[in-house]
N, C-alpha and C positions, 0 to 999 in steps of 0.2 A: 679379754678378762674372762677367766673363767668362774663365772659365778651366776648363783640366780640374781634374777632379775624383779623390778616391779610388776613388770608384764607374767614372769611365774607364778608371782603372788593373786596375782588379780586372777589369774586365768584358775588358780587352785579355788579359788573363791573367799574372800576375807566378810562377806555379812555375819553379820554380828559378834568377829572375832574382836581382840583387842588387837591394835597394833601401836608397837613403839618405832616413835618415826626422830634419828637423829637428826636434827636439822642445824647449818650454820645460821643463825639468827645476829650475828654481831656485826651491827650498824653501828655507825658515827653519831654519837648523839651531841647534841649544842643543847644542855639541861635537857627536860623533855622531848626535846625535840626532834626527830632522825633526821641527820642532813641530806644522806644517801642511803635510799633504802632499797636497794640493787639485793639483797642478798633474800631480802625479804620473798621480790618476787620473783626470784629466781629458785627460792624455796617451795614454793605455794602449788606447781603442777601438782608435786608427788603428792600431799598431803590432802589437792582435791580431791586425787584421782581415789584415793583410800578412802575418804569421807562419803562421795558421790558411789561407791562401790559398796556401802554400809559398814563400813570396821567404825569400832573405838576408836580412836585415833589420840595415842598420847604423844607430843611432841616435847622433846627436850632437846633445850638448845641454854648457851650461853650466850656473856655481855661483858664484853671489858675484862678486866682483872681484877675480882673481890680476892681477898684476903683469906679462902676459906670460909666467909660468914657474911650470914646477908649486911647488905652495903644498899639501901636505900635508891643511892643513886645507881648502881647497876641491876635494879630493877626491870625484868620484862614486861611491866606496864604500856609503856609504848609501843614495845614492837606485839605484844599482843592485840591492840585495839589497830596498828597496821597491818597488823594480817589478816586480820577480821574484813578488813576493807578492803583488800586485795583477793581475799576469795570469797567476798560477796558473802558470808554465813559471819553467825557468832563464833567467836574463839575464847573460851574460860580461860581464865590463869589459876592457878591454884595460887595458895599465899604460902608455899613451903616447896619443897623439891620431892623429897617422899614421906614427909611429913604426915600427920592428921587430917591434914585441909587434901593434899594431892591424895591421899588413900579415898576418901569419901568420895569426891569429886569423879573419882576414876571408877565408883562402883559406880555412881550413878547415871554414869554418860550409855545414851541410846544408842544404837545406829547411826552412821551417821555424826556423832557429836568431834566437837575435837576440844582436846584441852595441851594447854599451855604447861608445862612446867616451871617455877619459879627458877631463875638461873640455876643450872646444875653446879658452877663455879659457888656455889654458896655453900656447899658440901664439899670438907677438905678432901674427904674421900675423891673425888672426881678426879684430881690431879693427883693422889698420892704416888710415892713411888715403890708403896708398899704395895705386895699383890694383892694380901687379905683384905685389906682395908677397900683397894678398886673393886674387889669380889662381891664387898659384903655389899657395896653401893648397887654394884649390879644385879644383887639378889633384889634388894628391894626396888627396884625399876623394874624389874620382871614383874614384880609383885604387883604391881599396877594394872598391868594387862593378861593376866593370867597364865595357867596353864598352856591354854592352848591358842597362847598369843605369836607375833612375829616380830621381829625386831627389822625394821627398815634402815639402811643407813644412807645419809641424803646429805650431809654435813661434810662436802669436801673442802672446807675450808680450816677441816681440826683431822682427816685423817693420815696424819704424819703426826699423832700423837696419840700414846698406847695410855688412852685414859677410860676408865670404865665406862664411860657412855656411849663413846667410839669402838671400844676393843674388848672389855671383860665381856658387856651384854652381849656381844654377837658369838660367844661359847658358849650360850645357857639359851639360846633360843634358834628357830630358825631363820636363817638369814638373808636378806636380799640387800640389791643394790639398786638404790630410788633413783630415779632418772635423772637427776643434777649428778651424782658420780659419775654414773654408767657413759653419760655423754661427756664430763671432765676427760673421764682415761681415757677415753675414744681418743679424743682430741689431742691429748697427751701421746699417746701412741704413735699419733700419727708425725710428729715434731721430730718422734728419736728413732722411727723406725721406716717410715713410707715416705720421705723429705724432696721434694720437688725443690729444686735447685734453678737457680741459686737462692742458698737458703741467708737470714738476715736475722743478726739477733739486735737490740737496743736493750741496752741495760741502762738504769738507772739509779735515782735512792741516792743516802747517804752516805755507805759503809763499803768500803772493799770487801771489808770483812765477811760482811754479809752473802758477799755476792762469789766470793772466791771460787768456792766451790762450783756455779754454775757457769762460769770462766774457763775454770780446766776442763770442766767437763764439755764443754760446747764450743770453744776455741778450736780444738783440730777438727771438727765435724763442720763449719758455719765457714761460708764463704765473706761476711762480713759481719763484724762483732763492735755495734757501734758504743762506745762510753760519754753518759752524758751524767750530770748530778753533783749529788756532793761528792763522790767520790771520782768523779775527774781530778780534783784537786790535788788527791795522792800521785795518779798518774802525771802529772805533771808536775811533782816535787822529784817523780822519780828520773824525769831528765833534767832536773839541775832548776827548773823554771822556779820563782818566790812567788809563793802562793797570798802573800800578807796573809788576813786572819781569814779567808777560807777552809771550810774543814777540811783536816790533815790527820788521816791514822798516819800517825810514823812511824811505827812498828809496822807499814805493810810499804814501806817506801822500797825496800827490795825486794819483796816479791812482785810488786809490780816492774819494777827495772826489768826481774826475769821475765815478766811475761811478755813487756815492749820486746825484749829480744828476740823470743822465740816466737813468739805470734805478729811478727811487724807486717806481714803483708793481708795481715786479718785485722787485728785491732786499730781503733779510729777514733782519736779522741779530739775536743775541739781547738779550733784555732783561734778565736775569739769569746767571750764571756762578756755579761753583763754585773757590774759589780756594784755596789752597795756599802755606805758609810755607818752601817747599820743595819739590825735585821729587823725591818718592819715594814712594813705596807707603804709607809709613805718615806721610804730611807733616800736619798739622794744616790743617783744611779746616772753610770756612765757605761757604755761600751768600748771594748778595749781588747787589741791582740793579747794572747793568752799571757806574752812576755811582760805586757807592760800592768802587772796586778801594784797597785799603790799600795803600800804600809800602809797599815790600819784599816784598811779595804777589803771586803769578802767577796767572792765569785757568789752571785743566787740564782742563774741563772745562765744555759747555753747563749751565744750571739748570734745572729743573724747571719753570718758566713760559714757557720759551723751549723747552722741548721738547713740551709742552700745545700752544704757540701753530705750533709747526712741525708736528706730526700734525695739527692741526686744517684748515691749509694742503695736507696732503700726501691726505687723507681723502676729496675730491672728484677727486683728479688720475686721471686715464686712464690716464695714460704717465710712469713715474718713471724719473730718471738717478741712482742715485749713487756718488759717490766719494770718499773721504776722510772718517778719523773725525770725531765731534764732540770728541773730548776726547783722553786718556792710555788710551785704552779698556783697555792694559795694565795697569794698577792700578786693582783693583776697586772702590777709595773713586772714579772717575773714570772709572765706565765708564758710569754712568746716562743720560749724554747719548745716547751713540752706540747704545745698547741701547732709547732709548724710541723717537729718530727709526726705528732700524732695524724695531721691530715696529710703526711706524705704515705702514712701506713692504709689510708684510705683511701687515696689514688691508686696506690699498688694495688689493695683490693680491686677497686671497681677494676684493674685490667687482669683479672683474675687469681691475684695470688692469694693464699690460705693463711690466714691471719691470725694471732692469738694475743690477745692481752691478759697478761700475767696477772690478774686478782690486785688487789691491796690498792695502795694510791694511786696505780696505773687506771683503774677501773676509776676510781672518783673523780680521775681527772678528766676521762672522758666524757661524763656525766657535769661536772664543774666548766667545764671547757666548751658547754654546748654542742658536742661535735657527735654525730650521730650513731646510734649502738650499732645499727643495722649495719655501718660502713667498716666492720670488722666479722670476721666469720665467726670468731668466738670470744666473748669476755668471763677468764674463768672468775669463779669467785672465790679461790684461793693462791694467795700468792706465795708463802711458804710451801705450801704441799705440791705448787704448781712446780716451782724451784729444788724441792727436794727429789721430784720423780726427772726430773731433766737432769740432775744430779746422778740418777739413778738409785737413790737410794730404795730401801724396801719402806713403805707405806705402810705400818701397821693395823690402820683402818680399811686397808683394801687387802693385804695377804689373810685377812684374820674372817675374809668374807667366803678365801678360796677355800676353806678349811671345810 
């Protein structure tokens, strides 16, 4: 990646500049509460190392999906007083985004200080799909940190989206790339272009749809492309099998047919399921080969011989990708799928292969699942943006750094 870096910035010298520091701040909250705050301290290097180095430090990040207007409960309240805790200093929040409260706030901060942004999603601007309107947002974020401020960008879990906090600010200022990026594409990089073989993908989640895209694109490259989740069920409507009420795109029932065809000595999908008379925590659950799903029955979960047959595939691989659970990994009668593939990817590890977890519920589950961080070489914290560069599309948050 050709761009500057935190290390440029720091070595330029940032004491007593202003800097704006993008960061992915969107955690899982239960009301107040962060269930997983993975993103938090996976955020928290770049913005010590800025703080500890004497900059302003403005950080803007988002929470969930407000409507364009403050939303109470997608309030950075929590994850400001977690981050405060996580790097050991106070952390402000402002009560606006570039409001009266975030203007004041942002003259008054020392060396050294960091302040909070109130969800940038509370500002339609932030998402618009007008430019003037992204422009005029990122005029006043600039506005915060001055003239002769920096824009950091640290938030790989929003740049695959050309939204002013991500893309318009890094045209109006100078730009780097905060260590949680710069280490993402590293790693990224390394999956589509320096691939130690044999390589292994696990895909997961509920949607073909979703996932299509990183199917075709990683199907002829991957010497095993294993399918686990809700959207096994489409794969298996697409050889004729009755899925009962397990989810079913049926609008993607042929293109999956095409890809069993053309990718048959690649694609692995399971042979047994665990199923469910109900989608709850405590639903009555049987396992069953994949043929015999009962009417009125949903698949929530991979089975035990389908998770035997995916570690034994995963056991030899070099290079593993995954993303997306096997099951409801939230309810522990349906979490054994996503819990056995996940410690087969940790065996492979520990006998040296390079390992990646794809951001989103992949990540929580490993966290939820007790299973340990360390026993993966990397957990991104973006799963969309992870998906879209394997994809190969252009990243607007990372081309707009090259500029």
């Amino acid at each position: 990646m050709a761009v500057q870096t935190l290390k440029d910035l720091l070595d330029a010298g940032v004491e007593g500049r202003g800097v704006l520091v993008r960061s992915d701040l969107n955690v899982p909250l239960d009301g107040a509460t962060i269930t997983d705050p993975g993103r938090i301290v996976a955020s928290a290097p770049t913005i010590k190392a800025l703080a500890e180095a004497g900059a302003k430090v403005v950080v803007v990040a988002h929470l969930g999906r407000p409507k364009g207007e403050p939303d109470p409960k997608f309030s950075l309240a929590p994850v400001a007083a977690k981050l405060g805790e996580v790097l050991g200093r106070n952390v402000q929040l402002a009560g606006d985004v570039v409001g009266q409260d975030a203007l004041a706030r942002s003259e008054g901060l020392t060396d050294g200080d960091i302040l909070l942004l109130e969800n940038v999603r509370f500002d339609p601007r932030e998402t618009s799909k007008d430019e003037s309107q992204r422009q005029a947002l990122a005029r006043d974020l600039v506005e915060l940190v001055g003239d002769d401020g920096a824009f950091v960008s640290d938030g790989f879990g929003v740049v695959h989206r050309k939204q002013a906090s991500v893309y318009d600010v890094a045209k109006l200022l100078p730009h780097y790339a905060g260590r949680l990026v710069a280490e993402e594409v590293a790693v990224l990089a390394k999956l589509t272009t320096d691939t130690e073989r044999p390589y292994a993908v696990v895909l997961g989640g509920s949607k073909v749809s979703d996932k299509l895209a990183v199917i075709e694109a990683l199907a002829p490259k991957v010497d095993t492309l294993v399918i686990g989740g809700g959207m096994c069920f489409t794969f298996l409507a697409a050889q004729g099998i009755s899925v009962g009420n397990s989810l079913l795109e049926e609008s993607m029932i042929e293109t999956c047919k095409g890809l069993l065809e053309r990718y048959a000595d690649v694609l692995h999908i399971p042979q047994d399921v665990v199923i469910a008379d109900s989608f709850s925590a405590d639903a009555e659950s049987k396992t069953v080969p994949v043929t015999e799903i009962s009417d009125g029955w949903m698949g929530l979960d991979i089975g035990p011989e389908s998770v035997q047959r995916f570690s034994s595939l995963l056991s030899a691989a070099k290079t593993v990708f995954w993303n997306g659970p096997m099951g409801v990994f939230e309810f522990p009668k349906f979490a054994a799928g996503t819990k056995g593939v996940a410690e087969a990817i940790v065996d492979a590890t520990g006998k040296g292969a390079f390992s990646v977890v794809g951001g989103g519920d992949s990540a929580a589950a490993v966290r939820q699942l007790g299973l340990p961080e360390d026993g993966f070489s990397h957990i991104s914290t973006g799963g969309g943006a992870s998906l879209e560069y394997l994809e190969g599309k252009e990243l607007p948050g990372i081309s707009v750094l090259e500029g």
